[in-house]
C-alpha positions as CSV (number, residue, x, y, z in Angstrom):
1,X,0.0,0.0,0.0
2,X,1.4,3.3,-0.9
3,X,1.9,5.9,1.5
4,X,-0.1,8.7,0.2
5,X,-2.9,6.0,0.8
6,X,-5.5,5.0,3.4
7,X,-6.2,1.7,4.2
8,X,-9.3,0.2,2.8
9,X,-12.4,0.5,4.9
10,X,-13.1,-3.6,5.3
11,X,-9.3,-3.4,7.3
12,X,-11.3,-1.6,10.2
13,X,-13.8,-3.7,11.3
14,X,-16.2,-2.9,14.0
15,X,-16.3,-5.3,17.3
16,X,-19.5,-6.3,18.4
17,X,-21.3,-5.0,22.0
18,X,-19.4,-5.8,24.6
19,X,-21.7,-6.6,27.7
20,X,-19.9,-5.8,30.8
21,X,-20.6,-8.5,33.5
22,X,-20.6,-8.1,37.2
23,X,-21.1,-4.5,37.0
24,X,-23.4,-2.7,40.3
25,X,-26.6,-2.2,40.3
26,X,-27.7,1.8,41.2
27,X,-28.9,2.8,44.4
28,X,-32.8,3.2,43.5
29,X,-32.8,0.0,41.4
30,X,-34.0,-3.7,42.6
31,X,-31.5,-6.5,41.4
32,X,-33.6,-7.1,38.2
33,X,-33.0,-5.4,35.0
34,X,-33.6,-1.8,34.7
35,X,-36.4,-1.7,32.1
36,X,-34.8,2.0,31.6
37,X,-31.6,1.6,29.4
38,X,-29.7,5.0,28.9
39,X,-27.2,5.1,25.6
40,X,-24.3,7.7,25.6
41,X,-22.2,8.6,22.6
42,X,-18.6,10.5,23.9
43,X,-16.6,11.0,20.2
44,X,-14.0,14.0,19.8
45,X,-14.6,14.3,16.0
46,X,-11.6,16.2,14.9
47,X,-12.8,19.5,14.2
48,X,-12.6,20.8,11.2
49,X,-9.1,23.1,10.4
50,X,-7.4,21.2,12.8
51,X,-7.9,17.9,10.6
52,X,-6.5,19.5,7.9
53,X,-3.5,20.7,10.0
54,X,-2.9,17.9,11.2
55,X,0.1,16.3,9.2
56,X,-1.2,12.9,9.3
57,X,1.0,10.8,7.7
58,X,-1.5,8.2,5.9
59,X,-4.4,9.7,4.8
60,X,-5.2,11.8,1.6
61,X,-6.0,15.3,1.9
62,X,-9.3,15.0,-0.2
63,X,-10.7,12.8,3.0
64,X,-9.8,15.2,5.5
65,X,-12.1,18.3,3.9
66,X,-15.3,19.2,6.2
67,X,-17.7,17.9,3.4
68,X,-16.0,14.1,3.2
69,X,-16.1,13.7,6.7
70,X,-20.0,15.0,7.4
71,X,-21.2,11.9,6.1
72,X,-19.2,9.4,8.1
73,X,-19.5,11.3,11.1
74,X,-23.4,11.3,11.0
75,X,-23.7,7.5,9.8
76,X,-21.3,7.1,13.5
77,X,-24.1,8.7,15.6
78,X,-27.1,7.1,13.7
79,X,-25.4,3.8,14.4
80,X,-25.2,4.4,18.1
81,X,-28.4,5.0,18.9
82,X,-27.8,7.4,21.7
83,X,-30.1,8.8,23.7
84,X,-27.4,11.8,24.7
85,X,-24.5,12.7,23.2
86,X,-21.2,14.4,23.7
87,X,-19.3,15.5,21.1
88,X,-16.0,17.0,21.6
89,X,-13.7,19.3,19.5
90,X,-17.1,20.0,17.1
91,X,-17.3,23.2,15.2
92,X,-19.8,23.9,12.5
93,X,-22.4,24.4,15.1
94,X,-25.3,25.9,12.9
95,X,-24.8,22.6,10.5
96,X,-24.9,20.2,13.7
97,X,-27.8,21.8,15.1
98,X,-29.6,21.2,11.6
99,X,-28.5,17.9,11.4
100,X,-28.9,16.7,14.9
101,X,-32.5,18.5,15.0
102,X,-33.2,16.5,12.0
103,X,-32.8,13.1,13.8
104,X,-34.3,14.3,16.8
105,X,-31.8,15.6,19.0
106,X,-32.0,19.1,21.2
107,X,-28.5,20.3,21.8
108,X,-26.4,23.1,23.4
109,X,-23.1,24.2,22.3
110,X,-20.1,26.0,24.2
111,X,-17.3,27.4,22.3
112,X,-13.5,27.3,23.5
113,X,-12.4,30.9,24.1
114,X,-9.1,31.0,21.6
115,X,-10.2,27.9,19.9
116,X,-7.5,26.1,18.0
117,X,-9.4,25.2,15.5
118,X,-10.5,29.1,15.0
119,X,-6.9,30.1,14.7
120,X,-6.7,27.9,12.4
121,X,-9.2,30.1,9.9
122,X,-12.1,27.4,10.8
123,X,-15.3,28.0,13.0
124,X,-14.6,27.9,16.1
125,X,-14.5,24.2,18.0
126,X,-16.1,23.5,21.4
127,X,-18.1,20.6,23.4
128,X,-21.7,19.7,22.7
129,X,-24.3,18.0,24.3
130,X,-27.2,16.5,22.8
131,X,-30.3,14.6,23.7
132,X,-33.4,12.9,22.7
133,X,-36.1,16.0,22.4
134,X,-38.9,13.0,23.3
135,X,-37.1,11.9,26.5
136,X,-35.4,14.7,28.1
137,X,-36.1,18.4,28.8
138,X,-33.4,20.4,29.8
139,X,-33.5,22.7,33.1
140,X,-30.3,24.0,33.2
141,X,-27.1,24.1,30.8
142,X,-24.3,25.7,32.1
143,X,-20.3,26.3,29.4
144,X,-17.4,27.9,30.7
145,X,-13.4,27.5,31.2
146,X,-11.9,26.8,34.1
147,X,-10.5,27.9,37.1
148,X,-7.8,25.7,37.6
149,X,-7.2,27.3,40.7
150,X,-6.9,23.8,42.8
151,X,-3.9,22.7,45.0
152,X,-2.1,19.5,43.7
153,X,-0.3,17.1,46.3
154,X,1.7,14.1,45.8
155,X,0.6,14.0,42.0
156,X,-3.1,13.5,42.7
157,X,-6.1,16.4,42.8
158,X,-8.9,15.2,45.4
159,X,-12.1,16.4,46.9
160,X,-10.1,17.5,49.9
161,X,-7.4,19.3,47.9
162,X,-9.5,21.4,46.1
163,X,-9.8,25.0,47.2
164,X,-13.5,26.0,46.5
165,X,-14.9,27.1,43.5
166,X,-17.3,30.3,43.2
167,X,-21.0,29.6,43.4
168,X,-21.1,31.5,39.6
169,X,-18.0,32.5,37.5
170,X,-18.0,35.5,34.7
171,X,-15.4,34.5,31.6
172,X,-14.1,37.7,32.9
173,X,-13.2,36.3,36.3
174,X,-11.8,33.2,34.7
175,X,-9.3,34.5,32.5
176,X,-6.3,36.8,33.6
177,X,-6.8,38.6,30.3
178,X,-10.4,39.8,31.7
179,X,-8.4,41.0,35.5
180,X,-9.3,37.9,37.3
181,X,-6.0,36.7,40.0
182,X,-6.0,32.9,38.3
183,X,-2.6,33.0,39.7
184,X,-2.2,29.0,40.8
185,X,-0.4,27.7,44.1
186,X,2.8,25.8,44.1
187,X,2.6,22.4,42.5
188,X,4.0,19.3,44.6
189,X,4.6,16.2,42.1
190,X,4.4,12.5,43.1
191,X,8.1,12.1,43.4
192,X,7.8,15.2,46.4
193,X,9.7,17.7,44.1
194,X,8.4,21.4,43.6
195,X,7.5,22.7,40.5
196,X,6.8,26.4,39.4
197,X,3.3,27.1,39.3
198,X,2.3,27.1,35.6
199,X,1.2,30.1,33.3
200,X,-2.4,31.4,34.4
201,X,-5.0,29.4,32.7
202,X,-6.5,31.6,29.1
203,X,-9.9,30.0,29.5
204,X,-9.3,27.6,26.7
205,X,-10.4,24.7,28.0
206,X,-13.7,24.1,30.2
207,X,-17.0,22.1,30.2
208,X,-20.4,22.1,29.4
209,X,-23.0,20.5,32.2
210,X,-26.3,19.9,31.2
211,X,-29.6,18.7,33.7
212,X,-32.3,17.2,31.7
213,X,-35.4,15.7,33.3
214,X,-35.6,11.6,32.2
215,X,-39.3,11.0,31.4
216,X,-38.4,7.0,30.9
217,X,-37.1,6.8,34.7
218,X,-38.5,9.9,36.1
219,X,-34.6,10.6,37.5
220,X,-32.7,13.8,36.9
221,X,-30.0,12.9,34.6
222,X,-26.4,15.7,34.9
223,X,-24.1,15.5,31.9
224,X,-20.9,17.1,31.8
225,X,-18.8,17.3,28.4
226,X,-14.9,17.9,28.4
227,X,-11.8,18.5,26.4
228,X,-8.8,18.6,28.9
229,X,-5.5,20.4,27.9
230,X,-3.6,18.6,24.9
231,X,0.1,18.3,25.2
232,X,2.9,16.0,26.9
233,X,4.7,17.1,30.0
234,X,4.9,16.9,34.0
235,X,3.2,20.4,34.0
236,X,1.1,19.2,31.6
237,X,-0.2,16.6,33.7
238,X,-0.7,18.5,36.9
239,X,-2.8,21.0,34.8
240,X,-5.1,18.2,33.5
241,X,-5.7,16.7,37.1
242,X,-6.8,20.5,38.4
243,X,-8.9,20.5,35.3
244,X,-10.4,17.0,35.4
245,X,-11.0,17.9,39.1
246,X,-12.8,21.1,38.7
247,X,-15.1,18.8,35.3
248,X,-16.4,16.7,38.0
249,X,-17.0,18.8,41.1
250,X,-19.2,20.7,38.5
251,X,-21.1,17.8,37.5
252,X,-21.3,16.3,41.2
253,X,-22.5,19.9,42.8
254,X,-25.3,19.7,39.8
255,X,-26.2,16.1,40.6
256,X,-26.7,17.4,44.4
257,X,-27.0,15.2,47.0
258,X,-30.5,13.0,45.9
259,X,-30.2,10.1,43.8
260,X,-29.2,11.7,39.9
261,X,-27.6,9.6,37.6
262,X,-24.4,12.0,37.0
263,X,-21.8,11.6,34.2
264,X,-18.9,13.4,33.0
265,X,-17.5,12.5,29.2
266,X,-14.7,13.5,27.2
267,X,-11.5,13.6,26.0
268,X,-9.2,13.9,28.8
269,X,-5.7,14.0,26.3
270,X,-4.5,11.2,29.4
271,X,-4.2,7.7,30.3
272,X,-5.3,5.6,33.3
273,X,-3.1,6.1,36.0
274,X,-2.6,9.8,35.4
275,X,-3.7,12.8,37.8
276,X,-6.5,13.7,34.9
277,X,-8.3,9.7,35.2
278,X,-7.7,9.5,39.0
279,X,-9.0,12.8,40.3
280,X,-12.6,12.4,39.2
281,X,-12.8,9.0,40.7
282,X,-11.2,10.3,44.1
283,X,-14.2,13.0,43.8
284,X,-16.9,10.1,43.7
285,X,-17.5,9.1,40.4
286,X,-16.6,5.4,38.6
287,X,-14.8,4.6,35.4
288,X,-16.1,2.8,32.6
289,X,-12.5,1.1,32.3
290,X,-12.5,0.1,35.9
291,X,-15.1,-2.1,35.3
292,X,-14.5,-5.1,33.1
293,X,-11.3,-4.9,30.7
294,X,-9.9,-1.8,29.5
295,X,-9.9,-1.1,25.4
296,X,-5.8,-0.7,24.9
297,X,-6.9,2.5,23.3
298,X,-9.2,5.3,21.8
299,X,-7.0,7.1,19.4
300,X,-4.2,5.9,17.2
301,X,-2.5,8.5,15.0
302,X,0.6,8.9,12.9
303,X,1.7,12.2,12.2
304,X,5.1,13.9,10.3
305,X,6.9,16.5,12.5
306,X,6.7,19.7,11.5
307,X,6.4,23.4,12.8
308,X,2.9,24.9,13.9
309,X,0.1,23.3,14.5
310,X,0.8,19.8,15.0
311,X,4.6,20.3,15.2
312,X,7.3,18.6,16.6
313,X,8.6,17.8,19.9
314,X,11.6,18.2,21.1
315,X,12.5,14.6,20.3
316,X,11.1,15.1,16.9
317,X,13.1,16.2,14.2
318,X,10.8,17.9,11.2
319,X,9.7,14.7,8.8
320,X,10.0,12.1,11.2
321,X,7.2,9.9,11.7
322,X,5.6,10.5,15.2
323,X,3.0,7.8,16.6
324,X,0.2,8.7,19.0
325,X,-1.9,5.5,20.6
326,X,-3.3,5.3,24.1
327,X,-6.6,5.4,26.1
328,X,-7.7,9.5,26.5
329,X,-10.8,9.0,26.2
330,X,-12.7,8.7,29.6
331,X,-16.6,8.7,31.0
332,X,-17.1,8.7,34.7
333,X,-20.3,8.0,36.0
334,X,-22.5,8.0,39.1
335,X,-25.8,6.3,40.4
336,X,-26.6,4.0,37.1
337,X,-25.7,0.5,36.3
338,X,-22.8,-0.2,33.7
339,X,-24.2,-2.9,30.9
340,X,-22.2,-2.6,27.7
341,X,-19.5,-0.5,26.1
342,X,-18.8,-0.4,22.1
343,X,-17.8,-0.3,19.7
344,X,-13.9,-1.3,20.1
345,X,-12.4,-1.2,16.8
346,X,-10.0,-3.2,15.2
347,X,-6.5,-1.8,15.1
348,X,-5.8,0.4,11.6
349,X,-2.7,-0.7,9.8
350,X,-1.8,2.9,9.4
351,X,-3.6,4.7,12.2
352,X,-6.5,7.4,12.6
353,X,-8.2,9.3,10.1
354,X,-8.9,7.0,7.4
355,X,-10.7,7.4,4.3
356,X,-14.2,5.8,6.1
357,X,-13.4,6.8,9.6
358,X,-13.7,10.9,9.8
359,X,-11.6,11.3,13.3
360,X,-8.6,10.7,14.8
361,X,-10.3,9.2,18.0
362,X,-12.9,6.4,18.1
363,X,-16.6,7.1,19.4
364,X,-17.2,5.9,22.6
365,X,-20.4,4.1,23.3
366,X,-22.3,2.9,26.5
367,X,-24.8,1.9,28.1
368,X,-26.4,1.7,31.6
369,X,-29.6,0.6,33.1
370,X,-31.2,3.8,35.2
C-alpha cells in the first residue's frame, strides 16, 4: 500500500457490543433489569481546520475536507443510537444543530475561548451536548473555562485538595486577560519535588454541564462534556488533574445530593493512571474502564513533524514519523448501572483518520440501566 494512501475500509472492522458482566446495580434500582436503558455517545470528532492541519502521515487530503467527513461522522451517531451525546472538539455548530434537530436531537453548544481550530481560519471548536427531544427536557445548561485554581499534592487532585470554586463564575473572572488573580499555588509532584506554578489558565479549555429531566425513569440525569488540555509534560499533567478535578465537582455539585444519575465524558488528552483519570474518581465518580477490561486504546495516529500546529517535539526532528496511541478518552459516571461498552475497533494498519473513519479518536459508546 502506498503511503499517500489510506487503508481500505473492510481493514477496520467494528467489534461487536461488549456486555460488561458483574457491573453494580444503582442505588434506586431492585437487582432485576432496569427496564430503563440509557445510551451515551462520547466522540471527539476532529474538528474541522485542525484535521487538515494535522500532518497525518497516511491519509489523503481529499478525506480530511469538512464535506467528506460529514457523512461518516453522521452515519457514526445514527449507528449508536444514543439517547445523549457528547461530542468534543465540534465546530460547525449551525450545521450540527440542523442535522442533529433533523434526527431528533435538542442540543447546546459552548465554544473554547481562543479555539485552535479558530486560529486555524475554521469555525470555532467546542463541546456539545445533545439529547433525545422526546425523552429529556433540559433545566439548566451551564459552558465555561476553568479555574484551575486547585492545590495538587503528591501527583493526585482530590475532593479535599481542592480549594473551593465560586458559586457562579463570569469568563471575565476566569481569565487573567479579563483582570481575574488565576494565579495557581505551588505544585507538589508524586516524586515530592516542587515545580513552578504554571502560566495562568486563558480559559481555553472548560466544560459544558447539562440537567435534563428523564421521562423513561422519572430521575434527573447531569451531563458534563470535556476537552482537557492537549500536550505532553509533567506540567502538563498537573494542569489536567486540576482540570479533570474542577469537570467533575461541577457535574457532582449539579447532581446534588438525591439520587441523579451524573456523568462526565470527554477527552481527557490522558491515560489511566494519570492525575486527569484519577482525580474524578477520588471526587466520587466510577470509570467505565475500571469495570470489566480496558480497550488498549481510543486514538491511534501517525503524524510527520513539522512546525505549527501539530509540530514537533523536542524529540522530533521535522519529517519524522511521530505515533500517538493510548486510552484518553474517559466517562465517569454516578448512580446508574454499567451494561455494555462499544464499539472497540479493530487496530488500523496505518492509524486514525482513514478514508471511512472521519476522526482521529474512536466514538465511545455505552450503556447503563437507570
Amino acid at each position: 500500500m502506498g503511503a499517500d494512501a489510506c487503508p481500505p475500509t473492510s481493514s477496520f472492522r467494528r467489534s461487536s457490543l461488549e456486555p460488561v458482566i458483574g457491573a453494580p446495580a444503582p442505588p434506586s434500582s431492585s437487582s432485576s433489569s432496569s427496564p430503563h436503558p440509557l445510551t451515551l455517545l462520547s466522540w471527539n470528532v476532529l474538528a474541522d481546520g485542525l484535521a487538515q492541519s494535522g500532518r497525518w502521515a497516511h491519509c489523503p487530503p481529499e478525506a480530511l475536507e469538512w464535506g467528506a467527513r460529514q457523512p461518516g461522522l453522521l452515519a457514526e451517531i445514527d449507528a449508536s443510537g444514543a439517547d445523549v451525546l457528547c461530542l468534543q472538539e465540534c465546530n460547525h455548530w449551525d450545521w450540527w444543530k440542523g442535522q442533529l434537530d433533523a434526527r431528533g436531537y435538542a442540543g447546546a453548544f459552548w465554544p473554547k475561548p481562543g479555539s485552535p481550530a479558530g486560529r486555524a481560519g475554521s469555525p470555532p471548536d467546542g463541546c456539545v451536548v445533545a439529547w433525545r427531544k422526546e425523552r429529556f427536557t433540559a433545566t439548566t445548561v451551564e459552558g465555561r473555562p476553568f479555574d484551575a485554581r486547585c492545590v495538587v499534592v503528591g501527583g493526585l487532585v482530590g475532593p479535599a485538595r481542592a480549594l473551593p470554586l465560586p458559586d457562579s463564575t463570569t469568563d471575565e473572572e476566569a481569565s487573567p486577560n479579563g483582570g481575574g488573580d488565576c494565579r495557581s499555588p505551588p505544585i507538589i509532584t508524586a516524586s515530592g519535588e516542587a515545580l513552578p506554578a504554571p502560566t495562568p489558565p486563558r480559559g481555553v479549555q472548560g466544560s459544558l454541564v447539562v440537567t435534563l429531566n428523564d421521562s423513561h425513569s422519572g430521575r434527573v440525569v447531569v451531563v458534563g462534556c470535556t476537552h482537557l488540555k492537549a500536550k505532553a509534560g509533567e506540567e502538563e499533567d498537573v494542569v489536567r488533574g486540576r482540570q479533570a478535578a474542577e469537570a467533575a465537582a461541577r457535574v457532582l455539585r449539579a447532581g446534588g445530593e438525591g439520587n441523579a444519575v451524573v456523568i462526565l465524558a470527554g477527552d481527557f488528552n490522558a491515560g489511566p493512571g494519570t492525575a486527569a483519570v484519577s482525580a474524578p474518581v477520588a471526587c466520587g465518580l466510577t470509570s467505565i474502564w475500571d469495570i470489566g477490561s480496558p480497550w488498549p486504546w481510543t486514538t491511534f495516529k501517525f503524524r510527520t513533524a513539522g512546525v505549527g500546529l501539530g509540530a514537533a517535539s523536542n524529540n522530533t526532528l521535522p519529517g519524522e514519523l511521530k505515533v500517538s496511541k493510548g486510552l484518553v478518552d474517559h466517562v465517569f459516571f454516578r448512580g446508574c448501572a454499567l451494561r455494555a461498552r462499544w464499539p472497540a475497533l479493530a487496530e488500523p494498519e496505518q492509524g486514525l483518520p482513514v478514508d471511512g473513519y472521519p476522526s482521529d479518536h474512536v466514538a465511545v459508546c455505552v450503556r447503563w440501566d437507570v
